[in-house]
Each structure stands twice: as structure tokens, then as C-alpha cells.
C-alpha positions as CSV (number, residue, x, y, z in Angstrom):
1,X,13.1,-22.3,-6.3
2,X,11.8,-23.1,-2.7
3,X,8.5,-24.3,-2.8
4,X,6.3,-25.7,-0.3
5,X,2.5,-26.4,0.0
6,X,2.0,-22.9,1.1
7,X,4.0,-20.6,-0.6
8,X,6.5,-20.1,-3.4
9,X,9.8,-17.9,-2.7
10,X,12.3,-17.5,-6.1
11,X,16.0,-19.3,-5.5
12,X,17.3,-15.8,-5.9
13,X,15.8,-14.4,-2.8
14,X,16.6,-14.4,0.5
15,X,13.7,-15.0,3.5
16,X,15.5,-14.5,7.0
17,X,13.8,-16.2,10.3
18,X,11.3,-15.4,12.0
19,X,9.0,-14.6,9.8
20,X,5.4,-15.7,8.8
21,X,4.3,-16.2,5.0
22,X,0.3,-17.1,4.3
23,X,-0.4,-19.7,1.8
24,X,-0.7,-19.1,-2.0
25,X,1.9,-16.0,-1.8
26,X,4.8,-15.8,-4.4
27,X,8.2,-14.0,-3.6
28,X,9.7,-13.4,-7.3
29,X,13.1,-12.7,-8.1
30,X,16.3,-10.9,-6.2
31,X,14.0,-10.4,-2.8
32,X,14.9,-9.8,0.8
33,X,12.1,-10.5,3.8
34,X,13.7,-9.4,7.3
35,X,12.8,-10.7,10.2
36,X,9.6,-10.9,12.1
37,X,7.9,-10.0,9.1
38,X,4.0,-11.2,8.3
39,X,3.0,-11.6,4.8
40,X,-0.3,-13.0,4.5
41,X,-2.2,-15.1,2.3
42,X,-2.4,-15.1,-1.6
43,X,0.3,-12.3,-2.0
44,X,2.6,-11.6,-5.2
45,X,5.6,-9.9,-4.0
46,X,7.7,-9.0,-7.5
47,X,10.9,-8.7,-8.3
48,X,14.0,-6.8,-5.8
49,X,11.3,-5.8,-3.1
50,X,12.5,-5.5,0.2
51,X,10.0,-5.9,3.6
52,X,10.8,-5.7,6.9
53,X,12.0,-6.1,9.6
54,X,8.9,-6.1,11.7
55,X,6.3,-5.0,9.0
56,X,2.7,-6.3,8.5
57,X,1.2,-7.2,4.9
58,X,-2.2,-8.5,4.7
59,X,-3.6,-10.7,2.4
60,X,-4.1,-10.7,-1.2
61,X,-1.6,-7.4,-1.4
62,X,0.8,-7.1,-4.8
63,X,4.2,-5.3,-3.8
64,X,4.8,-4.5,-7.6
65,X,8.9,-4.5,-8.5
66,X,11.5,-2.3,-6.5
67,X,9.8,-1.3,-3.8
68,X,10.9,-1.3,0.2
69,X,8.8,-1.5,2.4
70,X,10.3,-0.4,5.9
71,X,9.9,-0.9,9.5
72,X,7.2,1.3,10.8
73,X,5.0,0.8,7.4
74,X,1.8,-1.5,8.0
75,X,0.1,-2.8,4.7
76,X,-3.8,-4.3,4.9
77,X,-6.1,-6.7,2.9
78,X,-6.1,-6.0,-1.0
79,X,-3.4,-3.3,-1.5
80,X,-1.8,-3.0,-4.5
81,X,1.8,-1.0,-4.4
82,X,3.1,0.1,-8.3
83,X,6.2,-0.6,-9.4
84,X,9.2,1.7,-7.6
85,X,7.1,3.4,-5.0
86,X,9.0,4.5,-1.9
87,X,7.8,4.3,1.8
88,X,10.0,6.4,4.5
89,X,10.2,5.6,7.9
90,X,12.1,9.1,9.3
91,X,11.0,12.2,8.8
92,X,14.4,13.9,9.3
93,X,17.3,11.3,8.4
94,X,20.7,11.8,8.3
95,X,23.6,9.6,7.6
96,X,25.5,10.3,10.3
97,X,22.8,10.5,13.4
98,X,20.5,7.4,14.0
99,X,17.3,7.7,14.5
100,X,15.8,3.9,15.2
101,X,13.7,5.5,17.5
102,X,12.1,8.1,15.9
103,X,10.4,5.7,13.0
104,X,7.1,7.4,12.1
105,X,4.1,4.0,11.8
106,X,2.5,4.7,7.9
107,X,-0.8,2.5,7.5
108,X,-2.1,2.0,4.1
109,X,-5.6,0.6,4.5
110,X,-7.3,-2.2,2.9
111,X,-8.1,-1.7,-0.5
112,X,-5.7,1.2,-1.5
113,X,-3.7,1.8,-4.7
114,X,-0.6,3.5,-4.7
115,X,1.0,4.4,-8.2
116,X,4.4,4.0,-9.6
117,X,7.0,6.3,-8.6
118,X,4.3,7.4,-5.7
119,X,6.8,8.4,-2.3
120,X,4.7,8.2,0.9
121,X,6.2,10.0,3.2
122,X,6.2,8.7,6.7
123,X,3.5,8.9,9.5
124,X,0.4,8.8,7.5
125,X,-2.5,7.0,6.9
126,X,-3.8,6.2,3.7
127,X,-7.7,5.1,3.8
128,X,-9.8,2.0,2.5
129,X,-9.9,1.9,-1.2
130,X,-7.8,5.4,-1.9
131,X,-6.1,5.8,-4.8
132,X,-2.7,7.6,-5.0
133,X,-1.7,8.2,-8.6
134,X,1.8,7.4,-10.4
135,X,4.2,10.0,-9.2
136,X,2.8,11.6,-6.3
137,X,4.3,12.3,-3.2
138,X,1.9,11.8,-0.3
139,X,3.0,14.3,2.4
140,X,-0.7,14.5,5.1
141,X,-3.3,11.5,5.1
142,X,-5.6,10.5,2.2
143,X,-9.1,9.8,3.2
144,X,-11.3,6.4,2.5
145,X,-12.0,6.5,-1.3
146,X,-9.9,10.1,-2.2
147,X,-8.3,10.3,-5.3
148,X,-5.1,12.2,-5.0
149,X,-2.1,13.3,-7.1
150,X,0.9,15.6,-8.0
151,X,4.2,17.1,-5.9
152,X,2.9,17.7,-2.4
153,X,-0.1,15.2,-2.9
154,X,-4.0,17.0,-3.2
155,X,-7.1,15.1,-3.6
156,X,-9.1,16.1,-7.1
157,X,-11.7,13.4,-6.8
158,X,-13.0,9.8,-5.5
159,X,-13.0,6.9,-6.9
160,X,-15.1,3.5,-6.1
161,X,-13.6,1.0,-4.3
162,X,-13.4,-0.7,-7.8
163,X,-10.8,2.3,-9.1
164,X,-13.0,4.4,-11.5
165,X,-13.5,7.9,-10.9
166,X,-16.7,8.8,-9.4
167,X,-18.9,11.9,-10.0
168,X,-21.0,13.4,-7.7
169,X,-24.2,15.0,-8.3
170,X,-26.4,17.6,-6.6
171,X,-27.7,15.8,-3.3
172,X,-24.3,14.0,-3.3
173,X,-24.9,10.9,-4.8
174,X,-22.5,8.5,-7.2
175,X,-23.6,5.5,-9.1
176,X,-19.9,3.9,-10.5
177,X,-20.3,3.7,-14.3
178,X,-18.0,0.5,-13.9
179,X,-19.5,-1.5,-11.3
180,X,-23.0,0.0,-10.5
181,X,-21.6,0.4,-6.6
182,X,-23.8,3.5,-5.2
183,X,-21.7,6.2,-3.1
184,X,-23.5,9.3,-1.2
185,X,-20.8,12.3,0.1
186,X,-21.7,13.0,3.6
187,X,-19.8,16.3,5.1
188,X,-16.6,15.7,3.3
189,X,-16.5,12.3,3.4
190,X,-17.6,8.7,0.7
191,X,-20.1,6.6,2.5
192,X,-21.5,3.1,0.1
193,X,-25.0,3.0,0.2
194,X,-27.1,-0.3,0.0
């Protein structure tokens, strides 16, 4: 095991230089970080994940087992990747032809969930606290606090930035049964209220 005062990377994985790791994040089992790779702080990357090279993971983000996470894919503050999601990086790839050039930039904003089994296909954004359930495959952008699912990806709720499904009433409004957190839907889109 290498430990250090900042972070803890399994004996089994491999961490190639350059790269940056924030204190207080774990790399588990059978791993690979490329280089010029950031992880940030308080992270728990599981078991055969691959990052990099030249990805961004905020802080306090939990790669879940076998996932890669590919040039081109940015990760923010508080995301939480399930077990065996996929991230692309070309939207047209072919064995024989590279295309290096042609990666397609995927953000997943702060605070999203993405299933297990999920495929995000690349070039899209995912927004703050959006949830993308197990299976999906997420094809177009997913708006701040959507709730989306099946083969392509539609959205069939919101949720709080705490997970739970919210409901909406008749002047728009949500009150999270979960974590009392007040919503209001302005033309098609969450807002919190205070």
C-alpha cells in the first residue's frame, strides 16, 4: 500500500507522473491514474477505475468500481459515478482511424448522480445535482436537478439536490419530503428558494 499524509493509493494500482491527488482520497484496488490528471480532495476512487490522461475530478467525488473516465470528461465537487458506468470521448470511433483530435469535452456538474450501467455519451453536460438513473444512456444534456432515465435518456422528474424525487404543485412549488429543501419551477427550469 502507498500511503502518505495526504492520500492512500492500493499496492495494486498504478499512479503515473504528473499528476495531482488532494488529501484524504483513497485509490482502491487494480487502478490506473494517467498523466496530468487532478483528483481532488477527500475522493474514494474503487476498485479497476481508470482516469485520465488530462482529466479533472473535484473534490469529495466516488468513482464507484469499473469505470473509465477519459480524456475530454471533466468531473466537479460531490459527484458520485455507480458502479460500471461508461464515459465516451468520440462520437464516431473506429479502430482503424484516429481520432485524438476530435475528443468531444463531457462536464458532469457538481452534485450529480450517475447510475450503474449509465453510458454518457460524449459532449454533454450534465447539471448541478441531476440524477441519471442505473442503465441509461445519456445521449443530449440533463439540466440542473432533472431526473432522467431509459435507452436514449428522457427526463420524468426532479429531484432535490439531496436525491429524492420532488413533486410539484400548482404555482410550481416543491417542499423535499426528505430534507425540507424548498424548490419553485420557473419556465422549465428548478430554482432553491430561501
Amino acid at each position: 500500500m502507498l500511503t502518505n499524509k495526504k492520500y492512500f493509493v492500493h499496492e495494486s494500482s498504478y499512479v503515473d507522473e504528473p499528476v495531482e491527488i488532494g488529501e484524504g482520497t483513497k485509490i482502491w484496488h487494480f487502478c490506473h491514474i494517467l498523466p496530468h490528471t487532478v483528483i481532488g480532495k477527500n475522493c474514494v476512487i474503487g476498485q479497476n477505475v481508470m482516469i485520465g490522461p488530462r482529466v479533472k475530478i473535484g473534490n469529495n467525488v466516488k468513482i464507484q468500481n469499473n469505470v473509465s473516465v477519459y480524456e475530454g470528461v471533466e468531473i466537479e465537487d460531490d459527484v458520485f459515478c455507480g458502479p460500471s458506468c461508461v464515459f465516451t470521448n468520440v462520437i464516431n470511433p473506429r479502430a482503424f482511424i484516429e481520432r485524438k483530435h476530435e475528443f468531444k469535452k463531457t462536464i458532469v456538474k457538481k452534485g450529480a448522480t450517475i447510475g450503474a450501467n449509465a453510458t454518457i455519451v460524449c459532449g454533454v453536460t450534465i447539471g448541478e445535482y441531476a440524477f441519471v438513473g442505473a442503465g441509461a444512456v445519456v445521449t443530449k444534456d440533463v439540466p440542473p436537478y432533472a431526473l432522467v432515465v431509459g435507452v436514449p435518456a428522457r427526463q420524468i422528474g426532479w429531484v432535490c439536490k439531496c436525491g429524492v424525487r420532488l413533486e410539484f404543485d400548482e404555482k410550481g412549488e416543491a417542499l423535499c419530503k426528505s430534507c425540507g429543501e424548498k424548490y419553485r419551477l420557473v419556465e422549465g427550469r428548478v430554482e432553491t428558494t430561501f
